[in-house]
PDBQT receptor file of N, H, CA, C and O in Angstrom, charges set to zero:
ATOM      1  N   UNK A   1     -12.063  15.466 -23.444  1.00  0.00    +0.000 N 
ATOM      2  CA  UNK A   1     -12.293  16.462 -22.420  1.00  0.00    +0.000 C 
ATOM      3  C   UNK A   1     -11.906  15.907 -21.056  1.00  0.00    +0.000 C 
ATOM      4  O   UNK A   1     -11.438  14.774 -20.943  1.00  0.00    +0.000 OA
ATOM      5  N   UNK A   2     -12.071  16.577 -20.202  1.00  0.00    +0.000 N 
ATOM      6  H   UNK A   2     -12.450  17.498 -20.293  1.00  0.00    +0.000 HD
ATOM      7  CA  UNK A   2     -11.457  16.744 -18.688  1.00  0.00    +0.000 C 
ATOM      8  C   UNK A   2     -12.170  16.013 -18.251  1.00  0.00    +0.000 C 
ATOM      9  O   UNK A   2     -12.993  15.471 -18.988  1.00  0.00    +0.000 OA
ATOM     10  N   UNK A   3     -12.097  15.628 -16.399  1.00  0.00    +0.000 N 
ATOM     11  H   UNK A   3     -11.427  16.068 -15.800  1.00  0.00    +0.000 HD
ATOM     12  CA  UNK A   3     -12.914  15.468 -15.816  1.00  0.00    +0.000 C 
ATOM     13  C   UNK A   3     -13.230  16.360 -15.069  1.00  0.00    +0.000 C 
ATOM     14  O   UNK A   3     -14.076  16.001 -14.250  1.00  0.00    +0.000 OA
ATOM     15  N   UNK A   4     -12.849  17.599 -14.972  1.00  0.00    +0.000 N 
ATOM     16  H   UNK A   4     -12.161  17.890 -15.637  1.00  0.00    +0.000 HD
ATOM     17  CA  UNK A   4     -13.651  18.841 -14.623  1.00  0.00    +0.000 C 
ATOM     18  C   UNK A   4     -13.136  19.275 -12.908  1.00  0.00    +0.000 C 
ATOM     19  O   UNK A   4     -13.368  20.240 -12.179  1.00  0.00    +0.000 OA
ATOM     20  N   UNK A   5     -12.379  18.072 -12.770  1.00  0.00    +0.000 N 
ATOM     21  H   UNK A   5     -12.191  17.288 -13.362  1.00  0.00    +0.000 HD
ATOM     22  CA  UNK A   5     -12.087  17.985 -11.237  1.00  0.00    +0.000 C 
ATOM     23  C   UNK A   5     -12.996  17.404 -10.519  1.00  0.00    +0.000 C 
ATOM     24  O   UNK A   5     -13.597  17.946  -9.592  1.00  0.00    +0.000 OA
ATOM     25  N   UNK A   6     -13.109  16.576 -10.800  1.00  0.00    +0.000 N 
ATOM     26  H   UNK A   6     -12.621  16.135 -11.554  1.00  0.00    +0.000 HD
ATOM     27  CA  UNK A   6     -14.472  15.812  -9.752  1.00  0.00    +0.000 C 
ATOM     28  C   UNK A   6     -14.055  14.561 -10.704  1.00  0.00    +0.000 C 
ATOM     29  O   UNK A   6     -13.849  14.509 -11.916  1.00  0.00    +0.000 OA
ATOM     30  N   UNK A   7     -14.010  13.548  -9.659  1.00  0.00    +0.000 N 
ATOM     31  H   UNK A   7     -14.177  13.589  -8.674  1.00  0.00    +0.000 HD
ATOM     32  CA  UNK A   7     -13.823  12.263  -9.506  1.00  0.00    +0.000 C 
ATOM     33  C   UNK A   7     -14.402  11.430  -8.383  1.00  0.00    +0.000 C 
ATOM     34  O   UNK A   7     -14.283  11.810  -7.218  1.00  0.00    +0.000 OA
ATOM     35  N   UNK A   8     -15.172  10.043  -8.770  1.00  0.00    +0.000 N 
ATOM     36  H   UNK A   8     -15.268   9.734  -9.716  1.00  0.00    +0.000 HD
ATOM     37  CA  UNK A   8     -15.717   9.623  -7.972  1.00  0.00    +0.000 C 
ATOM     38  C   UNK A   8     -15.249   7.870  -7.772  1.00  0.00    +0.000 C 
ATOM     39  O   UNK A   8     -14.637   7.224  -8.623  1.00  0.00    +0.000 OA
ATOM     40  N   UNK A   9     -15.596   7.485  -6.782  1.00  0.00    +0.000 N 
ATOM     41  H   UNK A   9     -16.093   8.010  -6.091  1.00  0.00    +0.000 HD
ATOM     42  CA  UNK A   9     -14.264   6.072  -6.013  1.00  0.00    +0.000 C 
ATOM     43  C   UNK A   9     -15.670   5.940  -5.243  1.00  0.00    +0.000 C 
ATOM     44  O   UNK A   9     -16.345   6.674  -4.521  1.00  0.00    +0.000 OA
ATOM     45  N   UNK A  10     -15.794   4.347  -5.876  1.00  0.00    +0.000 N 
ATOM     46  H   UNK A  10     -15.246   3.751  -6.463  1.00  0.00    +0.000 HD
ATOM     47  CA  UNK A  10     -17.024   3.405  -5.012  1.00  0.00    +0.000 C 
ATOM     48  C   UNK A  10     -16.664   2.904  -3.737  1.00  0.00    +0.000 C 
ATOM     49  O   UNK A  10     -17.464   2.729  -2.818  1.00  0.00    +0.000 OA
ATOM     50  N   UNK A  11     -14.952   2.585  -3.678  1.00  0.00    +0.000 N 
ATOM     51  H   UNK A  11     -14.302   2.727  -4.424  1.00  0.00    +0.000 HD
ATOM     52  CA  UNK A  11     -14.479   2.243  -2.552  1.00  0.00    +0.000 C 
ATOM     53  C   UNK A  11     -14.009   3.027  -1.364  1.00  0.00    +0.000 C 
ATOM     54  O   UNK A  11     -13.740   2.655  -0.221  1.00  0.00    +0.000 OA
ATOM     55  N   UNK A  12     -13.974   4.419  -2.032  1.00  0.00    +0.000 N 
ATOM     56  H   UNK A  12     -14.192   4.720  -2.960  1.00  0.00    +0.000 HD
ATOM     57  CA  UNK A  12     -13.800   5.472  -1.029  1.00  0.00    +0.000 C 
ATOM     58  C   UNK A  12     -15.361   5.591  -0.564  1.00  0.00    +0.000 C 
ATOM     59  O   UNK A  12     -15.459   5.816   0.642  1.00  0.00    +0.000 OA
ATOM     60  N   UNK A  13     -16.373   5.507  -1.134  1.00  0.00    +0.000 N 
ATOM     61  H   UNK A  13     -16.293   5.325  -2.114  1.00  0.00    +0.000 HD
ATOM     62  CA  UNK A  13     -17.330   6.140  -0.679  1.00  0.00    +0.000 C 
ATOM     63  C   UNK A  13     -18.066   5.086   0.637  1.00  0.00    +0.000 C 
ATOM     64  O   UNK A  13     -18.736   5.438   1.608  1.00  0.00    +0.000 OA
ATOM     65  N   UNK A  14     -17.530   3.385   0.106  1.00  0.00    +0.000 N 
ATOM     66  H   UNK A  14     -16.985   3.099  -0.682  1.00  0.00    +0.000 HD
ATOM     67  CA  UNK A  14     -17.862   2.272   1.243  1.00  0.00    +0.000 C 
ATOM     68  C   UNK A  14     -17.331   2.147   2.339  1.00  0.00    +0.000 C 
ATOM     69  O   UNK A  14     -17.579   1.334   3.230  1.00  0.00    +0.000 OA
ATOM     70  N   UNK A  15     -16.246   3.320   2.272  1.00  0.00    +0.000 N 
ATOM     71  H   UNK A  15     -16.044   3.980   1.549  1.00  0.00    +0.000 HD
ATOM     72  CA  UNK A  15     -15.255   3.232   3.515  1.00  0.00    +0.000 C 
ATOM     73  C   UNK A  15     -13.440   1.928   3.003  1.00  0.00    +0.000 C 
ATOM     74  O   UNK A  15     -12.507   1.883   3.805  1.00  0.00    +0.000 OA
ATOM     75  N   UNK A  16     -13.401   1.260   1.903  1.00  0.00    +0.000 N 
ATOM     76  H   UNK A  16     -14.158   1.297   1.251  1.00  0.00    +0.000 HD
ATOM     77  CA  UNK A  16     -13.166   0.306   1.972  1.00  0.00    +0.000 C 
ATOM     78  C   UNK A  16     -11.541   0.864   1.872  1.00  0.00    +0.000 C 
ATOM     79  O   UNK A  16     -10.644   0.068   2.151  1.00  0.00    +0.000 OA
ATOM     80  N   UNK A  17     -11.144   2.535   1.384  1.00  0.00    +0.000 N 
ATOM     81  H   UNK A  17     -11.872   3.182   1.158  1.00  0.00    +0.000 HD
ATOM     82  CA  UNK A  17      -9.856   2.662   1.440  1.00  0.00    +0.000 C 
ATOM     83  C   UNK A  17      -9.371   3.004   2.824  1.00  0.00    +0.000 C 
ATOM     84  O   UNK A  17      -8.394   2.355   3.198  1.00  0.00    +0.000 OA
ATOM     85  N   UNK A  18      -9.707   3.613   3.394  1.00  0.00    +0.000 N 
ATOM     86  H   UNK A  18     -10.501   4.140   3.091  1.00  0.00    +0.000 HD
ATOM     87  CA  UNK A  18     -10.012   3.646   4.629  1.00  0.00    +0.000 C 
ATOM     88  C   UNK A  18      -9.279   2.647   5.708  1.00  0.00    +0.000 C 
ATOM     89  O   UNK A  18      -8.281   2.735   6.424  1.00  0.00    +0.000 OA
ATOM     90  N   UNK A  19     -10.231   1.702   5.473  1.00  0.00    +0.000 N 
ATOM     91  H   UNK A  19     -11.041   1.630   4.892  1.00  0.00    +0.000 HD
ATOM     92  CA  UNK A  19      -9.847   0.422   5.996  1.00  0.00    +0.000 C 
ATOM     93  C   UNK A  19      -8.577  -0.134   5.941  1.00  0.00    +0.000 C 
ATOM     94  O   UNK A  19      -7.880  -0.626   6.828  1.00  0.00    +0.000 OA
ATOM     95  N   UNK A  20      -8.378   0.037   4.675  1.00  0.00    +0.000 N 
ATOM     96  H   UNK A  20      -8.945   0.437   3.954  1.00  0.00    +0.000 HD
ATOM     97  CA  UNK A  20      -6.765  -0.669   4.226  1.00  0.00    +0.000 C 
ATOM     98  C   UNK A  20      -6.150  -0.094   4.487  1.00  0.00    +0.000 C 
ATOM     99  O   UNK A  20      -5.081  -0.679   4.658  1.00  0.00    +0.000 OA
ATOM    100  N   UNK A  21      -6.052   1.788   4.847  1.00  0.00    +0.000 N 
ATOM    101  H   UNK A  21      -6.921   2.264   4.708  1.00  0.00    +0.000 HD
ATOM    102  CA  UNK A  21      -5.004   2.249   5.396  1.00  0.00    +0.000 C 
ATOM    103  C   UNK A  21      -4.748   2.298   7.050  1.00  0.00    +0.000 C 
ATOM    104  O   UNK A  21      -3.838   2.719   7.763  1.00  0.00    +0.000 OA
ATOM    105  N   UNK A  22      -5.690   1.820   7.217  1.00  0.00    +0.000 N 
ATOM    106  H   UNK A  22      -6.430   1.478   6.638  1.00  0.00    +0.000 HD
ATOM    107  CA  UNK A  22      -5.626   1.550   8.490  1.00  0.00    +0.000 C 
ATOM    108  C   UNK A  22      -5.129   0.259   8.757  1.00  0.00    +0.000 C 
ATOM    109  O   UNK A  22      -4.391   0.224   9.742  1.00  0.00    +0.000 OA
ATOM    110  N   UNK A  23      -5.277  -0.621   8.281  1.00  0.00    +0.000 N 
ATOM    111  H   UNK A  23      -5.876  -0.593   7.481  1.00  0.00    +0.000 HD
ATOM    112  CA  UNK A  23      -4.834  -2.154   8.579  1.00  0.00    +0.000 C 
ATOM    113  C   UNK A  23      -2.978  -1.636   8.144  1.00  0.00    +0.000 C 
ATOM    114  O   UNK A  23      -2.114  -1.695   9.019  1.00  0.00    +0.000 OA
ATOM    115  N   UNK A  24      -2.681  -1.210   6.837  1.00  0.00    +0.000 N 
ATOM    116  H   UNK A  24      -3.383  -1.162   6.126  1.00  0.00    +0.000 HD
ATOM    117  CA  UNK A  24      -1.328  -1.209   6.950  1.00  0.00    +0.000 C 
ATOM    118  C   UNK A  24      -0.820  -0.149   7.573  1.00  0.00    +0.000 C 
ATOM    119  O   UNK A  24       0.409  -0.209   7.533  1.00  0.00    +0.000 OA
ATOM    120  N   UNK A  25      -1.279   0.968   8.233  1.00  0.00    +0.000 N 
ATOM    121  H   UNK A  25      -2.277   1.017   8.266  1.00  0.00    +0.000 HD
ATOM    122  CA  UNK A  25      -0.978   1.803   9.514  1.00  0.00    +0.000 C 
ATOM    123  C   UNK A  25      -0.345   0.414  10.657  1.00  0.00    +0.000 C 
ATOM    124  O   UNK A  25       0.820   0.021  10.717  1.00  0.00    +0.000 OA
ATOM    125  N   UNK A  26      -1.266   0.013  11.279  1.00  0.00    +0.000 N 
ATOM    126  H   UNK A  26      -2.213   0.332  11.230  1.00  0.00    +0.000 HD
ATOM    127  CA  UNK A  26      -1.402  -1.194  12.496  1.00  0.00    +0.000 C 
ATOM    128  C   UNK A  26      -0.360  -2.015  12.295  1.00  0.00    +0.000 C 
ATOM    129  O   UNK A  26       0.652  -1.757  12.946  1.00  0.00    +0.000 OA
ATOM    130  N   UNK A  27      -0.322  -3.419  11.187  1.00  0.00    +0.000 N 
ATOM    131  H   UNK A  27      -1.144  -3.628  10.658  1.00  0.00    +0.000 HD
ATOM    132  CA  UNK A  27       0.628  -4.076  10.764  1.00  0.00    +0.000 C 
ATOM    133  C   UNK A  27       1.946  -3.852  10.179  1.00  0.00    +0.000 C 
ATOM    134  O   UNK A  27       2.985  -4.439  10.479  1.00  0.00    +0.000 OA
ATOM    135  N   UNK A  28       1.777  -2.904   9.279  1.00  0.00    +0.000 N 
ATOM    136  H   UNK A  28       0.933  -2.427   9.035  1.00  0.00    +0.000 HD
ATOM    137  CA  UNK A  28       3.195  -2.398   8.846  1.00  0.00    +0.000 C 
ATOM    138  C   UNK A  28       3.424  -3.287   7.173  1.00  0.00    +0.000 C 
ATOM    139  O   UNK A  28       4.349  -3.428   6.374  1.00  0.00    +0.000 OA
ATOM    140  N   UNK A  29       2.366  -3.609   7.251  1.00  0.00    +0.000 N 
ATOM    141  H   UNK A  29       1.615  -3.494   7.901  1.00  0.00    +0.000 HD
ATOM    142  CA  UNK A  29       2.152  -4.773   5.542  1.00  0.00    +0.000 C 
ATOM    143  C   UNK A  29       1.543  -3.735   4.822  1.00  0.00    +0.000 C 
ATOM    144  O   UNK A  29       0.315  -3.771   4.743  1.00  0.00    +0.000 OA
ATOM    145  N   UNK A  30       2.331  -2.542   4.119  1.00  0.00    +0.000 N 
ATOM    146  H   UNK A  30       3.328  -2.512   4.183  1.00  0.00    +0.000 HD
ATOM    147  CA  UNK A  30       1.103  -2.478   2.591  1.00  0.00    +0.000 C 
ATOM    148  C   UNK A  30       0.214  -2.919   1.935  1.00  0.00    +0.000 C 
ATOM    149  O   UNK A  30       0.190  -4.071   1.503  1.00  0.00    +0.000 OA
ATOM    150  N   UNK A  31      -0.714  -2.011   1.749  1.00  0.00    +0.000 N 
ATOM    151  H   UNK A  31      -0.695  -1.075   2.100  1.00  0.00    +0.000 HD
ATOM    152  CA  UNK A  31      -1.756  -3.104   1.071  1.00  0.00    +0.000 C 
ATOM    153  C   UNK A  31      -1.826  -3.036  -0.633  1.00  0.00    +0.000 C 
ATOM    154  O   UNK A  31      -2.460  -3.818  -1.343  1.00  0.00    +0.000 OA
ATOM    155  N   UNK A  32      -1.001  -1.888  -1.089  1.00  0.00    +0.000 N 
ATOM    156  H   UNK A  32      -0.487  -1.253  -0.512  1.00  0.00    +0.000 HD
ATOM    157  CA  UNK A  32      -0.699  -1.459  -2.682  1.00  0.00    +0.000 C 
ATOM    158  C   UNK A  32       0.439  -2.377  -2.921  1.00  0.00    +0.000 C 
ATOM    159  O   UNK A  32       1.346  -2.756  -2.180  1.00  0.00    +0.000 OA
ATOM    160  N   UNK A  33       0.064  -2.703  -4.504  1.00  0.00    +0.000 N 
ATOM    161  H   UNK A  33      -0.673  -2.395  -5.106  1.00  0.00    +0.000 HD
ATOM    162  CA  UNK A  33       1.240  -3.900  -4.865  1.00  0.00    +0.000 C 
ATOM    163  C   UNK A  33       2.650  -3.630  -5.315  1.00  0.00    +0.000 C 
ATOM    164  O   UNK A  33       3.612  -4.371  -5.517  1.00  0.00    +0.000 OA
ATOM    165  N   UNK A  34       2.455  -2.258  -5.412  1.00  0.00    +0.000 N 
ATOM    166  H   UNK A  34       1.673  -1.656  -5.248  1.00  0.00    +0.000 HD
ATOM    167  CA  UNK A  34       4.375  -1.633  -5.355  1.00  0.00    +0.000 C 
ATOM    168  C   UNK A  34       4.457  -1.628  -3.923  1.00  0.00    +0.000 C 
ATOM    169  O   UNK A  34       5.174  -2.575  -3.601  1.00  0.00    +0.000 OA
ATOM    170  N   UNK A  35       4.084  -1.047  -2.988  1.00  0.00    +0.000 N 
ATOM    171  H   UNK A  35       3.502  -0.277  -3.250  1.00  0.00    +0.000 HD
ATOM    172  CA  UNK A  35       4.898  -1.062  -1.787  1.00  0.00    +0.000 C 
ATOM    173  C   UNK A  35       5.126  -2.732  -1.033  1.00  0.00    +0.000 C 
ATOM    174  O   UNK A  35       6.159  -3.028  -0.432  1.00  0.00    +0.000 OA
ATOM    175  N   UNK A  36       4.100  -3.566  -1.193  1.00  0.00    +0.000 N 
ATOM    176  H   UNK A  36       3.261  -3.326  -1.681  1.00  0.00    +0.000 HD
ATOM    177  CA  UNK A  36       4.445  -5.187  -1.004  1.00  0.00    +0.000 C 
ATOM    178  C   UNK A  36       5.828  -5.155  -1.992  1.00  0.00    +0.000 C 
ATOM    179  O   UNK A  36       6.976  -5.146  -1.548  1.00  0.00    +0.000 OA
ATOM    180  N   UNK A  37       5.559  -5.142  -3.051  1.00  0.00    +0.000 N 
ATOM    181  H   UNK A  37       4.626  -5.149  -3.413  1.00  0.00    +0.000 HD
ATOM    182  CA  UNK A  37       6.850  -5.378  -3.493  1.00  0.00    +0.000 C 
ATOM    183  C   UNK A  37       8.104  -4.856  -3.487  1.00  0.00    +0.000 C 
ATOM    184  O   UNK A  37       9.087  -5.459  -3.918  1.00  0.00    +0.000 OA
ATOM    185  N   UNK A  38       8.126  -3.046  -2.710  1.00  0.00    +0.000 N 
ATOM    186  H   UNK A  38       7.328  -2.557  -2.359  1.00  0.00    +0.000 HD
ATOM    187  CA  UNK A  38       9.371  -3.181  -2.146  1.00  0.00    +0.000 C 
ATOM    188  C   UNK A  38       9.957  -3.417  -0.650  1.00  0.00    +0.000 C 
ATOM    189  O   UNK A  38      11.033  -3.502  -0.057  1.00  0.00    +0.000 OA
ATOM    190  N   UNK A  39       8.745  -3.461  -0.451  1.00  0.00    +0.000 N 
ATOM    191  H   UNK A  39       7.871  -3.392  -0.932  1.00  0.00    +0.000 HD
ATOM    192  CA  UNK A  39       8.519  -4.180   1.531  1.00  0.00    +0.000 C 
ATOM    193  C   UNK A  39       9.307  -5.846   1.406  1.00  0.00    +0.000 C 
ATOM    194  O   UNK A  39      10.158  -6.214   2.215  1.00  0.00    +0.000 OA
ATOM    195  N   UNK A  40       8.795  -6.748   0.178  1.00  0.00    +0.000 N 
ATOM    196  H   UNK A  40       8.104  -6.449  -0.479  1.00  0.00    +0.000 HD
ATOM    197  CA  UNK A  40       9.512  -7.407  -0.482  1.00  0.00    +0.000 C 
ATOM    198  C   UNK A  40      10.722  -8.092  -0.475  1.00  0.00    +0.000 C 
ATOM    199  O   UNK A  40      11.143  -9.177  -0.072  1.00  0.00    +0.000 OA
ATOM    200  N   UNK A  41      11.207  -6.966  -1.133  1.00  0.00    +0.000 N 
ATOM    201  H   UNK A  41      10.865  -6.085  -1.460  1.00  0.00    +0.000 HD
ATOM    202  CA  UNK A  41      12.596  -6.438  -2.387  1.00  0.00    +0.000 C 
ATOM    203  C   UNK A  41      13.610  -6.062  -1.051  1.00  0.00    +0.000 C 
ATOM    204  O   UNK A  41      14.761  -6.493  -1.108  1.00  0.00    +0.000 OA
ATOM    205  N   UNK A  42      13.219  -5.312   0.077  1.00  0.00    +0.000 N 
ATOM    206  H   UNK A  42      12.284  -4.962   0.124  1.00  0.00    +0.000 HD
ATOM    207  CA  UNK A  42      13.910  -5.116   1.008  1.00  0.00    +0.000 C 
ATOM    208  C   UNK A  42      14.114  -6.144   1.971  1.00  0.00    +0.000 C 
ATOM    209  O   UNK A  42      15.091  -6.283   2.708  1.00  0.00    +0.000 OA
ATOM    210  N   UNK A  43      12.994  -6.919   1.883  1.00  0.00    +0.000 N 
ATOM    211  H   UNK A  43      12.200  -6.807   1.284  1.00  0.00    +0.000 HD
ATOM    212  CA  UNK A  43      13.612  -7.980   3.067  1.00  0.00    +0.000 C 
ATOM    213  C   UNK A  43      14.389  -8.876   2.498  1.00  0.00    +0.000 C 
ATOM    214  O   UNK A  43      15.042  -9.536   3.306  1.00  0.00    +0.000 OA
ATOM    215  N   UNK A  44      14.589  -9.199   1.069  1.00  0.00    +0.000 N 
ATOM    216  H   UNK A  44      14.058  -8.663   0.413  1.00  0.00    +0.000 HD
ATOM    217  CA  UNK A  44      15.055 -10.013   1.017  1.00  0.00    +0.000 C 
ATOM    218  C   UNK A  44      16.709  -9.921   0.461  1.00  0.00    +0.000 C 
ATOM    219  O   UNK A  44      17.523 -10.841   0.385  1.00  0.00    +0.000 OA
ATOM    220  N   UNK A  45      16.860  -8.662   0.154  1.00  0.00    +0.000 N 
ATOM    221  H   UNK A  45      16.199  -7.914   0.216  1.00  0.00    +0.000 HD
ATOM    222  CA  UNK A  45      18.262  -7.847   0.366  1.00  0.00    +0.000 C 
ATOM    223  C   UNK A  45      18.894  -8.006   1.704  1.00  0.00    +0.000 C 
ATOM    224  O   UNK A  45      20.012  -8.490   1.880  1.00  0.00    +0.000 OA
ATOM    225  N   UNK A  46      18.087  -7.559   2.648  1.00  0.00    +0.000 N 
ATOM    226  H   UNK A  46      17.179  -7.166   2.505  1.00  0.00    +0.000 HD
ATOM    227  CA  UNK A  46      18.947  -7.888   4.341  1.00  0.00    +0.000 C 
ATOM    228  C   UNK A  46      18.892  -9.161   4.146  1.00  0.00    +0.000 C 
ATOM    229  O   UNK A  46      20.092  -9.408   4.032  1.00  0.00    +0.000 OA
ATOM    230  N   UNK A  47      18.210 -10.414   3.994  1.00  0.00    +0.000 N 
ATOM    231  H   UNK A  47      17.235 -10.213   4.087  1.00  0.00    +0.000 HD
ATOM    232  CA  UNK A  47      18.604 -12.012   3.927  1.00  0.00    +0.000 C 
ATOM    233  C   UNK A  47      19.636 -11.988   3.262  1.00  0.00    +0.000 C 
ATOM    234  O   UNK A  47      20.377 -12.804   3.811  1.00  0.00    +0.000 OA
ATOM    235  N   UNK A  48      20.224 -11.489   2.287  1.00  0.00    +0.000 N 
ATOM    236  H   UNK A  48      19.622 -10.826   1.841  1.00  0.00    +0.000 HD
ATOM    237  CA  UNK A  48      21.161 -12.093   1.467  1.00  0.00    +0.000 C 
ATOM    238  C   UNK A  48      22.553 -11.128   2.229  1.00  0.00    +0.000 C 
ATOM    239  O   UNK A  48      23.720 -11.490   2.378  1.00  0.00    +0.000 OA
ATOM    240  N   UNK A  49      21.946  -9.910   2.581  1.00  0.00    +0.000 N 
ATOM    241  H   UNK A  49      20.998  -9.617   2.459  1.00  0.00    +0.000 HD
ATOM    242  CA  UNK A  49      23.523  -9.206   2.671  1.00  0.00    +0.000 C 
ATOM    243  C   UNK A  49      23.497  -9.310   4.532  1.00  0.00    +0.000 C 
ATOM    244  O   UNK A  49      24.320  -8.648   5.164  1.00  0.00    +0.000 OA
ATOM    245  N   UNK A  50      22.690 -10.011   5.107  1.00  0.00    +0.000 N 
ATOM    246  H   UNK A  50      22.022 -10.549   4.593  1.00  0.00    +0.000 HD
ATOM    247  CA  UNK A  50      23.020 -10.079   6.440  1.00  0.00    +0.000 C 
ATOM    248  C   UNK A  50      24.473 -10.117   6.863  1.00  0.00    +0.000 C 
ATOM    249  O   UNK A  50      25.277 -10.859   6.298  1.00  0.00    +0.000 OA
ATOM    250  N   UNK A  51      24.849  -9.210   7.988  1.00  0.00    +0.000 N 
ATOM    251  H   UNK A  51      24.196  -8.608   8.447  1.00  0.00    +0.000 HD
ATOM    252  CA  UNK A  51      26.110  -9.041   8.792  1.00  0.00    +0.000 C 
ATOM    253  C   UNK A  51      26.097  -9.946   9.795  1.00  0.00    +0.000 C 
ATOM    254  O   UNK A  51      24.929 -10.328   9.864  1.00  0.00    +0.000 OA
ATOM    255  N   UNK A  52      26.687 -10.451  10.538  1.00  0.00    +0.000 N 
ATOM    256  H   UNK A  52      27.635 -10.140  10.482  1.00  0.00    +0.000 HD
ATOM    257  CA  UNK A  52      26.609 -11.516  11.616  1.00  0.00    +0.000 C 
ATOM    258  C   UNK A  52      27.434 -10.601  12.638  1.00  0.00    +0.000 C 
ATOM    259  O   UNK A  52      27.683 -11.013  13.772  1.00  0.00    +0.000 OA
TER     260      UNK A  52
């Protein structure tokens, strides 16, 4: 069976997602481990294909 539409998040309720979207708002560092990894994946494409 379903969950009926109702879902509940201990870390939403502590404030704690919140937080993290706010820290990677500010910094510009993701705090989810796909976007680190294409935050990543992209910098290290411009290192290699840098133009001078």
């Amino acid at each position: 069976m379903g969950k009926w539409g109702f879902s509940f998040s201990l870390n939403r309720l502590l404030g704690i997602t919140s937080i993290k979207q706010g820290i990677a708002r500010k910094t510009g560092i993701p705090t989810t481990r796909n976007g680190l990894y294409s935050k990543i994946g992209r910098w290290i494409i411009r290192l290699i294909f840098k133009r001078n």
